[in-house]
C-alpha positions as CSV (number, residue, x, y, z in Angstrom):
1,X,-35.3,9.2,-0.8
2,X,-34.3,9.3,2.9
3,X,-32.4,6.6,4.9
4,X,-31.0,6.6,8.6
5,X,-27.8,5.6,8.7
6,X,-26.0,5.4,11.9
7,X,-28.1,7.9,13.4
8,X,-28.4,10.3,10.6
9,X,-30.8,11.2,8.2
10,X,-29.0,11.1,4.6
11,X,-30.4,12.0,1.5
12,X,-29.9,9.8,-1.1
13,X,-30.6,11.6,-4.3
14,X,-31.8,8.8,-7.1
15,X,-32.8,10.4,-10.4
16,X,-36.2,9.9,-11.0
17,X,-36.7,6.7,-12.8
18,X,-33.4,5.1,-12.3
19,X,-32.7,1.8,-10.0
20,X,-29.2,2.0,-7.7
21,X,-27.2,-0.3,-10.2
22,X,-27.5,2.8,-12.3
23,X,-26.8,5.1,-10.1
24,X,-24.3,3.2,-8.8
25,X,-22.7,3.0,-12.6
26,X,-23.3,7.0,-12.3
27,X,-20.9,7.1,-9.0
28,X,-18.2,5.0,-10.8
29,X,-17.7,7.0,-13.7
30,X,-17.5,10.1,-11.8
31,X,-14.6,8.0,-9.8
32,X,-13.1,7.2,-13.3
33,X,-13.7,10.5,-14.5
34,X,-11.7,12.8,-11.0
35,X,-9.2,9.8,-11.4
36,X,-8.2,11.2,-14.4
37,X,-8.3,14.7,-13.4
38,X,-6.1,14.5,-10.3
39,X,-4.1,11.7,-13.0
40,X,-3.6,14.6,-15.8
41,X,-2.4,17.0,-13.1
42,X,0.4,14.6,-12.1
43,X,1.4,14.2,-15.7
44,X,1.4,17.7,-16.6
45,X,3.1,19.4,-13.8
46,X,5.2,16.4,-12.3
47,X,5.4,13.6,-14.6
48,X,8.9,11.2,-13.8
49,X,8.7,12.4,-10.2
50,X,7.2,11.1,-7.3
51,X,4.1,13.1,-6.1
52,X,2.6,16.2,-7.5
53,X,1.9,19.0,-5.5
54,X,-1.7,20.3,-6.4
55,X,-1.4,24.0,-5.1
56,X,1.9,25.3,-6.5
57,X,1.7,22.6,-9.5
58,X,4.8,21.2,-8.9
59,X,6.9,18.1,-7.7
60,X,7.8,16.7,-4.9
61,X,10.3,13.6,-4.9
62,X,10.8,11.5,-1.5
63,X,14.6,11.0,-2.0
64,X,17.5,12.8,-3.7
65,X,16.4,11.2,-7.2
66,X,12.6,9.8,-8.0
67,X,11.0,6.3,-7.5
68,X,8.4,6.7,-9.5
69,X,6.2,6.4,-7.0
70,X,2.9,7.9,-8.4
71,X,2.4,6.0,-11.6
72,X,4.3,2.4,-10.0
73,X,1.4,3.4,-7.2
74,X,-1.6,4.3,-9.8
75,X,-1.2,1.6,-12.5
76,X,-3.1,-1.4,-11.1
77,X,-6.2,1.1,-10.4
78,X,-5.7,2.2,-14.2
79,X,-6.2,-1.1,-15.1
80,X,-9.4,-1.9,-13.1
81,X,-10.5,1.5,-14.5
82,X,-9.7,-0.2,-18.1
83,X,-7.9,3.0,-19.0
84,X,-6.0,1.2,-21.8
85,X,-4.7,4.4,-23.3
86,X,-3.1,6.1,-19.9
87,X,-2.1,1.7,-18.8
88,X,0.2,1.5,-21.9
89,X,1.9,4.9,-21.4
90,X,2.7,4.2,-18.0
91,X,4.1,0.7,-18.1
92,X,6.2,1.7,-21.0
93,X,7.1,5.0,-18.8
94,X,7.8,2.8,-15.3
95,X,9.3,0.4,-17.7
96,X,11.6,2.1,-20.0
97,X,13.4,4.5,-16.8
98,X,12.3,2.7,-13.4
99,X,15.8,1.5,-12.2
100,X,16.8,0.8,-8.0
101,X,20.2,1.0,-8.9
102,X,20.8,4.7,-6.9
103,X,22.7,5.7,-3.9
104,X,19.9,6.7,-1.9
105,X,18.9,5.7,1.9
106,X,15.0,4.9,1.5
107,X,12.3,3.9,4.3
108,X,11.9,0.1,4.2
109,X,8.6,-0.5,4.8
110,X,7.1,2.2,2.4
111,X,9.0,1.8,-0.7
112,X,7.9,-2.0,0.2
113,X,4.2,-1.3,0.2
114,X,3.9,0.8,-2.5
115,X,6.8,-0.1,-5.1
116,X,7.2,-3.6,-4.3
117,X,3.9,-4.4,-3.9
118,X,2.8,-1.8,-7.0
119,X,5.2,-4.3,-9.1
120,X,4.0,-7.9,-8.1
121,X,0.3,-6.3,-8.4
122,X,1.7,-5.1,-12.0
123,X,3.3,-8.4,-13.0
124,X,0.0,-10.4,-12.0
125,X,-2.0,-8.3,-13.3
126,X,-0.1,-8.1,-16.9
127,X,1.8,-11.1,-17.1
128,X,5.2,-8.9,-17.9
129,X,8.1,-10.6,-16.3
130,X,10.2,-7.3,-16.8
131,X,7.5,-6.4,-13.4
132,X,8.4,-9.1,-11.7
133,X,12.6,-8.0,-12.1
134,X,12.0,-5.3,-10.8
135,X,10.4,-6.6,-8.4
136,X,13.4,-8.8,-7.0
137,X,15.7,-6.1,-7.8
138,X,14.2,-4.3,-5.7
139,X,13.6,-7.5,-3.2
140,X,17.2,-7.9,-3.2
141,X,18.4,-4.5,-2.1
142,X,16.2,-4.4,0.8
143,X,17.4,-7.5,2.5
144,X,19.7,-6.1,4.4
145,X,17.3,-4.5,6.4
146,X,17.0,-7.9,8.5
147,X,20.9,-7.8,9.4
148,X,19.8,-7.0,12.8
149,X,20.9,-9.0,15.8
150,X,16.9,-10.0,16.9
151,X,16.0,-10.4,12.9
152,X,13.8,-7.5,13.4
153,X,14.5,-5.1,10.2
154,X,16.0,-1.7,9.9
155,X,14.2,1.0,9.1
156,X,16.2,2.7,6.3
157,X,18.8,0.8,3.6
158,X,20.8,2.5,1.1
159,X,19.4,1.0,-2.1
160,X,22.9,1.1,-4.0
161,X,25.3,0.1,-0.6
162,X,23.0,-2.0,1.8
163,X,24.4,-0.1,4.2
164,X,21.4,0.2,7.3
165,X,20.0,2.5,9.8
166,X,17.4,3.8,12.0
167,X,16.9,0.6,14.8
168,X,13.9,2.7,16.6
169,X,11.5,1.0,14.8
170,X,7.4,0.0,15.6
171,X,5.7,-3.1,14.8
172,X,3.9,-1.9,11.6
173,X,7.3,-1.5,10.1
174,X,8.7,-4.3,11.2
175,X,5.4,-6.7,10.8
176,X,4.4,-5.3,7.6
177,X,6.2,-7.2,5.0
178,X,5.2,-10.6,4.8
179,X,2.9,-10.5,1.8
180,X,5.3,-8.5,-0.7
181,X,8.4,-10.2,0.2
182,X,5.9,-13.4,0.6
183,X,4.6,-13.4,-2.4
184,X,7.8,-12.3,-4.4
185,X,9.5,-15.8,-2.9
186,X,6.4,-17.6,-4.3
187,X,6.6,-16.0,-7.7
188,X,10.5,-16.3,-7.9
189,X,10.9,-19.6,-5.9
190,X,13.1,-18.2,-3.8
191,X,12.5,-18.9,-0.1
192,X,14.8,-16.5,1.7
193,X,12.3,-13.2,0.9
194,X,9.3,-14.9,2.7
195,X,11.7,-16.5,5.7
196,X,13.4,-13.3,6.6
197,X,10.0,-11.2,6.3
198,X,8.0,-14.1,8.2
199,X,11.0,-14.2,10.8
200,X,10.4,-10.5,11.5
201,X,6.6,-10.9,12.3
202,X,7.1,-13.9,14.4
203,X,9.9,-11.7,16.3
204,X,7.5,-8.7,16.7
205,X,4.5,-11.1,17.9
206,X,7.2,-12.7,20.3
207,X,7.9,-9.6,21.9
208,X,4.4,-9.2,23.1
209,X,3.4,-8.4,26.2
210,X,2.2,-11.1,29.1
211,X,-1.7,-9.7,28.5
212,X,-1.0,-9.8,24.3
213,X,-0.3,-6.3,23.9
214,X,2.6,-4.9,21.5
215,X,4.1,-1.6,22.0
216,X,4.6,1.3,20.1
217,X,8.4,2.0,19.2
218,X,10.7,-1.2,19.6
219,X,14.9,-1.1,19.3
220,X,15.5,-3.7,16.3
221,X,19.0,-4.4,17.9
222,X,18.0,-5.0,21.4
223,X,14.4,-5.9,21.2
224,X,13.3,-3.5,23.9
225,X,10.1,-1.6,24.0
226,X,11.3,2.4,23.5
227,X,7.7,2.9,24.2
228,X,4.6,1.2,25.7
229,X,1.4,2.5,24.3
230,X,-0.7,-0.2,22.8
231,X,-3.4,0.4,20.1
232,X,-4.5,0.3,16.3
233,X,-3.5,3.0,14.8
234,X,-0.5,4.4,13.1
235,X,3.2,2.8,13.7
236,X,0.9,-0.6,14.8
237,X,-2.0,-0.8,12.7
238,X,-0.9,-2.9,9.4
239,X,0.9,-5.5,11.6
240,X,-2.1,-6.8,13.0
241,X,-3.5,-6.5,9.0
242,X,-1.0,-8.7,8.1
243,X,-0.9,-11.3,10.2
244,X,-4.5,-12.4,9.3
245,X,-3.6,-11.7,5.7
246,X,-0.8,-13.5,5.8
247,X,-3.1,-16.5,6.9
248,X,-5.3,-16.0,4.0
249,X,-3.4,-15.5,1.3
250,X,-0.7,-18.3,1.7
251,X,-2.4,-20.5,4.0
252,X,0.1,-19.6,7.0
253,X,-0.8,-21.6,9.9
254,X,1.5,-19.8,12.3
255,X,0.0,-15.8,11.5
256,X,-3.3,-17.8,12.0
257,X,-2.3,-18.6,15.4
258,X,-0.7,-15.0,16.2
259,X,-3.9,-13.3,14.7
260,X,-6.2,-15.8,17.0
261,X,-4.1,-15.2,19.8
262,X,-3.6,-11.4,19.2
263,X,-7.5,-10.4,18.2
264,X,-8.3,-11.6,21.8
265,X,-5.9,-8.8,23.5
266,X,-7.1,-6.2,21.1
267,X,-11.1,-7.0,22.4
268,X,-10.4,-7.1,25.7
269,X,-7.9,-4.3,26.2
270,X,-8.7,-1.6,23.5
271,X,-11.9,-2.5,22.9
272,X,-13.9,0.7,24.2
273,X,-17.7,0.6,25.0
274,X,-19.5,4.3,25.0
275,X,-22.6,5.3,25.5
276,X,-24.2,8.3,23.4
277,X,-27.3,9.7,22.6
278,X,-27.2,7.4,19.5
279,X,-27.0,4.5,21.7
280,X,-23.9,2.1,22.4
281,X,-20.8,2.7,20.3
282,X,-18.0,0.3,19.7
283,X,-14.4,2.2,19.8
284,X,-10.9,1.3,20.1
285,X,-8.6,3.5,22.1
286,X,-4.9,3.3,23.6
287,X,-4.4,1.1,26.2
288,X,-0.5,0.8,28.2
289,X,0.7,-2.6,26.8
290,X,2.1,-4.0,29.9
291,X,-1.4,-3.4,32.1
292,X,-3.7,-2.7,29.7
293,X,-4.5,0.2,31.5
294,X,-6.3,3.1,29.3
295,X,-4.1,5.5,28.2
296,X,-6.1,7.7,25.5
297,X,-9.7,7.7,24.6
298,X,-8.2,8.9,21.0
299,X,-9.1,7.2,17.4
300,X,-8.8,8.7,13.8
301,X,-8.4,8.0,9.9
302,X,-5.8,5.2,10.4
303,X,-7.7,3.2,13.0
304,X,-10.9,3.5,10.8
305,X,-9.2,0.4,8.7
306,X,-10.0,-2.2,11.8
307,X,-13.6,-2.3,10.6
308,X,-12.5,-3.9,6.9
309,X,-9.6,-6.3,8.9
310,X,-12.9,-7.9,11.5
311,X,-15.0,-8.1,8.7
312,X,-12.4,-10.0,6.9
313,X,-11.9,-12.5,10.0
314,X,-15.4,-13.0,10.1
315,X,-16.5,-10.5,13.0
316,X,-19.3,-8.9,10.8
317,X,-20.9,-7.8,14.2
318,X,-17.9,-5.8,15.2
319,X,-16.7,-4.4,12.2
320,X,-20.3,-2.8,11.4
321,X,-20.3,-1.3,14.5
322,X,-16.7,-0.2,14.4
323,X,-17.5,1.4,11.2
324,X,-20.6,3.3,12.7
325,X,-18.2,5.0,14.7
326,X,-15.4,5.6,12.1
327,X,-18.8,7.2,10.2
328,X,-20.2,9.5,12.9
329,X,-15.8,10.9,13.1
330,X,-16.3,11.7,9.5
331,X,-20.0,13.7,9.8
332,X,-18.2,15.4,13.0
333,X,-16.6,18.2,10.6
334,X,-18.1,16.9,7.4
335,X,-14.9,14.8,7.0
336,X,-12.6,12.9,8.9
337,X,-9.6,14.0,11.1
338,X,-6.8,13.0,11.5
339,X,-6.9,11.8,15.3
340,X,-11.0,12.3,17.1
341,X,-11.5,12.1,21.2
342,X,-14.4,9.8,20.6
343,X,-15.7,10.6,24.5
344,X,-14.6,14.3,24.6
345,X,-16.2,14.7,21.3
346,X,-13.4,16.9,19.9
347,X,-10.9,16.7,16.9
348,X,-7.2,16.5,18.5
349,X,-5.5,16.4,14.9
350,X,-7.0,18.2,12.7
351,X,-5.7,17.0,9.5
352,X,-7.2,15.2,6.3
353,X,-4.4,13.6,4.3
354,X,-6.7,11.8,1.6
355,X,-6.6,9.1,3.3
356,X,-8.6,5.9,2.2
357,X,-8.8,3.8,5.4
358,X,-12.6,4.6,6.1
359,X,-13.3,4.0,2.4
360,X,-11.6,0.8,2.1
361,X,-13.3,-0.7,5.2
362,X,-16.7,0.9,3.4
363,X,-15.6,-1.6,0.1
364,X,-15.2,-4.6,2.7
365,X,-18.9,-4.4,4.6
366,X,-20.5,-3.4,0.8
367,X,-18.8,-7.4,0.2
368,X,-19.6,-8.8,3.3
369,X,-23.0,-7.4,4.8
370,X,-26.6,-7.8,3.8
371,X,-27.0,-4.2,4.2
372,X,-25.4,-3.4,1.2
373,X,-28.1,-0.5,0.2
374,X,-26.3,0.9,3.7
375,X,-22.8,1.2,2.7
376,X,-23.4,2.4,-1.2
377,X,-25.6,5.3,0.8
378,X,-21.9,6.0,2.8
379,X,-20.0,5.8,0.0
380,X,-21.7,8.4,-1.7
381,X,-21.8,10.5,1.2
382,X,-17.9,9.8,1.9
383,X,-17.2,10.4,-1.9
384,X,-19.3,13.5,-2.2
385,X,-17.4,15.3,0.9
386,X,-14.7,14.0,-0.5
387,X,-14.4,16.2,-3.7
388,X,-16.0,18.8,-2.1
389,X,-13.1,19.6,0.0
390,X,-10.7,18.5,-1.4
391,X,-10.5,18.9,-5.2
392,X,-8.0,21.7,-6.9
393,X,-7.8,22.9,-10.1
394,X,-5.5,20.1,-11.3
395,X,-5.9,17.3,-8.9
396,X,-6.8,16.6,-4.9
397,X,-5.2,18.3,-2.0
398,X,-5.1,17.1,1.8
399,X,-6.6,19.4,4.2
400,X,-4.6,21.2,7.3
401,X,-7.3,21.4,8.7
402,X,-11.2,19.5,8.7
403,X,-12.5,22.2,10.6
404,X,-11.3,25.6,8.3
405,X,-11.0,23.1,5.4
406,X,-7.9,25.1,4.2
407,X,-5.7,23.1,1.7
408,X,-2.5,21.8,2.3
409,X,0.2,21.6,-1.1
410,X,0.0,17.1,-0.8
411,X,-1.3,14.7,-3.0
412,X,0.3,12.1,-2.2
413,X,0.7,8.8,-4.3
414,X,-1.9,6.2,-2.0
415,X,-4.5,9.0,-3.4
416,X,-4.2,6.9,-7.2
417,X,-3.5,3.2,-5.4
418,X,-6.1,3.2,-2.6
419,X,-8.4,6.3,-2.4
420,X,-9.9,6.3,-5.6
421,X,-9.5,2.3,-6.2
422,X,-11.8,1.8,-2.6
423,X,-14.0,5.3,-4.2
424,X,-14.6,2.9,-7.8
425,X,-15.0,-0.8,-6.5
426,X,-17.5,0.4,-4.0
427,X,-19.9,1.3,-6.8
428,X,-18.0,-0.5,-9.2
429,X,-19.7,-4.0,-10.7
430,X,-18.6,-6.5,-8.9
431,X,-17.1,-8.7,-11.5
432,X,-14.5,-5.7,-12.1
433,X,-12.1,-7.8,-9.4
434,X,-12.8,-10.9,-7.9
435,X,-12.5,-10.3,-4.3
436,X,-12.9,-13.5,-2.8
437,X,-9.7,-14.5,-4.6
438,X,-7.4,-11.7,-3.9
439,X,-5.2,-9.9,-0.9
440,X,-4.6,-6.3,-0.6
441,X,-1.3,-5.1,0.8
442,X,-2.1,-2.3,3.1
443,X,-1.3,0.1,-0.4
444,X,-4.4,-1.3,-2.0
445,X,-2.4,-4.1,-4.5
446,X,-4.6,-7.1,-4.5
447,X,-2.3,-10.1,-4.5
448,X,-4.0,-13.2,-5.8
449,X,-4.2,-15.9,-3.5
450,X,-1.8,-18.8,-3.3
451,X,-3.1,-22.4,-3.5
């Protein structure tokens, strides 16, 4: 069978006599099945630490002593995967040594996304309160990072102290909390996580520019713009994520408001129309905040998540053409880089560090669009590249390069929470979560909705 999708003719192979539910059942078992692959490399070669690394089969931990952070990171997909056998090992495992109580300096906002949002995911999801403890252990020893004079938070706390540091901080990090700490004041009844969390979004939408625009790099002390660039991607991206998921998961009027006002900027000021051979193409590039003035015709695997956020407000029209684009990047060098010149044509970062943005924006538009026979047809294709490049002999490996498709020694712990869970619930059935009454934090932990 041959389809055009976005341009390109794909073959989509469908064993003779076999209908796409089948084949899609065919697709999720191979997810479950290199799940467990890249899953039994961890545990052999780096089990209690935080990340493997795939090419010299060894460990790599973030901080001076290990978070956990592959299996707190993996369990919830384990569980959609109803791999009961590997589930019970690793909640025991996090269970039984998991502790905050160190003397470490860790980064705020990612031990937020993946170890307090891993937890609350893990407490929902298995009704064991010893979860949700950690949980607001954990809660507790981050909340000095608001201490700052504008309410904006810190970018590093030590974990044992509370001492702070790093103020040079960007809007995802500051405006990236709000359904963790949100929903750990909801489960606990204890308003100060969400009030200092929704303080520091309100502070980082405040700071915006006179056309709508946030910068790039802000000083938590003085709430001054270090830097100007606006766009979507990395050190900005999940803040704009979370203030419309903020909305929809506890019904927030106010993030409704910012992301209404905020969307509007983003259209008209990064918004990039381009004409190609393949016809008009929707990108976002980098625009100065202050003027909105173009600053870089640049776009890449982080930005390629915008397509899953418009769909999700309700921009279908947008978000399918966004993902065209985020496609055609990927079929450039047969899979995505890191950073693409979508006028010049060229790859500007070369890297592929497993990420799952273009997957998980792939899982949204399978939900959302009538095309559906489209996006299973780009899953495939996005899954099949996928382990072609980047599978080792005991797990997955990023890529230095797209181009050369040489290995890089990282595997990092999103590859179990996001890659592979966006990989199985695109082929997945559809009653394996109910998506309609669930958030994801930006790691992939669906959050159910609050009433």
């Amino acid at each position: 069978m041959i389809r055009i999708v976005c341009g390109l003719f794909v073959l989509v192979l469908l064993v003779p006599g076999t209908t796409q539910a089948q084949q899609n059942k065919r697709l999720a078992a191979q997810v479950k099945a290199e799940f467990l692959h890249a899953w039994n490399g961890y545990k052999r070669y780096a089990w209690g630490h935080d990340d493997l690394k795939p090419l010299s089969k060894t460990h790599h931990d973030w901080y001076p002593q290990p978070l956990l952070m592959t299996a707190v990171d993996a369990l919830d997909t384990m569980i959609l995967m109803e791999l009961d056998d590997e589930v019970a090992t690793t909640k025991k495992y996090i269970l039984d040594n998991l502790s905050f109580d160190k003397d470490i300096e860790v980064q705020n906002f990612e031990i937020t996304i993946r170890l307090l949002g891993g937890l609350l995911t893990n407490y929902q999801l298995t009704g064991d309160k010893r979860f949700l403890d950690l949980a607001e252990d954990l809660g507790n020893r981050l909340l000095p990072v608001f201490n700052s004079p504008t309410g904006l938070p810190y970018r590093y706390v030590n974990l044992k102290t509370g001492k702070v540091s790093k103020p040079i901080s960007n809007p995802a990090e500051t405006g990236t909390l709000i359904i963790e700490f949100g929903t750990l004041s909801k489960l606990t009844g204890k308003p100060i996580f969400y009030e200092k969390a929704k303080r520091a979004l309100v502070e980082t939408y405040n700071r915006r520019s006179k056309i709508g625009l946030v910068g790039e790099w802000i000083n938590v002390e003085t709430g001054e713009w270090t830097n100007t660039d606006s766009h979507i991607s990395g050190a900005i991206d999940s803040y704009y994520e979370y203030l419309l998921k903020c909305s929809l998961l506890f019904g927030d009027q106010d993030c409704k408001r910012m992301w209404n006002d905020s969307i509007v900027a983003i259209n008209k000021y990064l918004a990039d129309e381009v004409k190609s051979d393949l016809g008009d193409e929707l990108w976002y590039g980098h625009a100065d905040m202050n003027t909105g003035a173009r600053r870089a015709t640049t776009y890449g695997a982080l930005d390629a998540f915008f397509p899953a956020v418009l769909a999700l407000s309700g921009d279908l029209k947008r978000a399918n053409r966004l993902h065209d684009s985020s496609y055609r990047m990927w079929n450039h060098a047969g899979i995505e880089p890191e950073e693409f010149d979508y006028r010049a044509r060229k790859i500007t970062s070369p890297a592929y560090h497993l990420r799952p943005e273009i997957i998980e924006s792939t899982y949204y538009l399978s939900r959302y669009s009538d095309d559906d026979w489209k996006y299973l047809v780009m899953g495939e294709k996005l899954w099949r590249d996928f382990v072609k490049h980047c599978r080792t002999e005991d797990g997955y490996a990023a890529l230095k390069s797209v181009v050369t498709k040489e290995k890089n020694d990282s595997m990092q712990s999103f590859l179990f929470a996001e890659t592979f869970k966006y990989f199985y619930l695109i082929f997945a059935p559809p009653d394996t979560l109910d998506f309609d009454k669930v958030i994801f934090n930006t790691e992939a932990h669906p959050i159910r909705k609050f009433k």
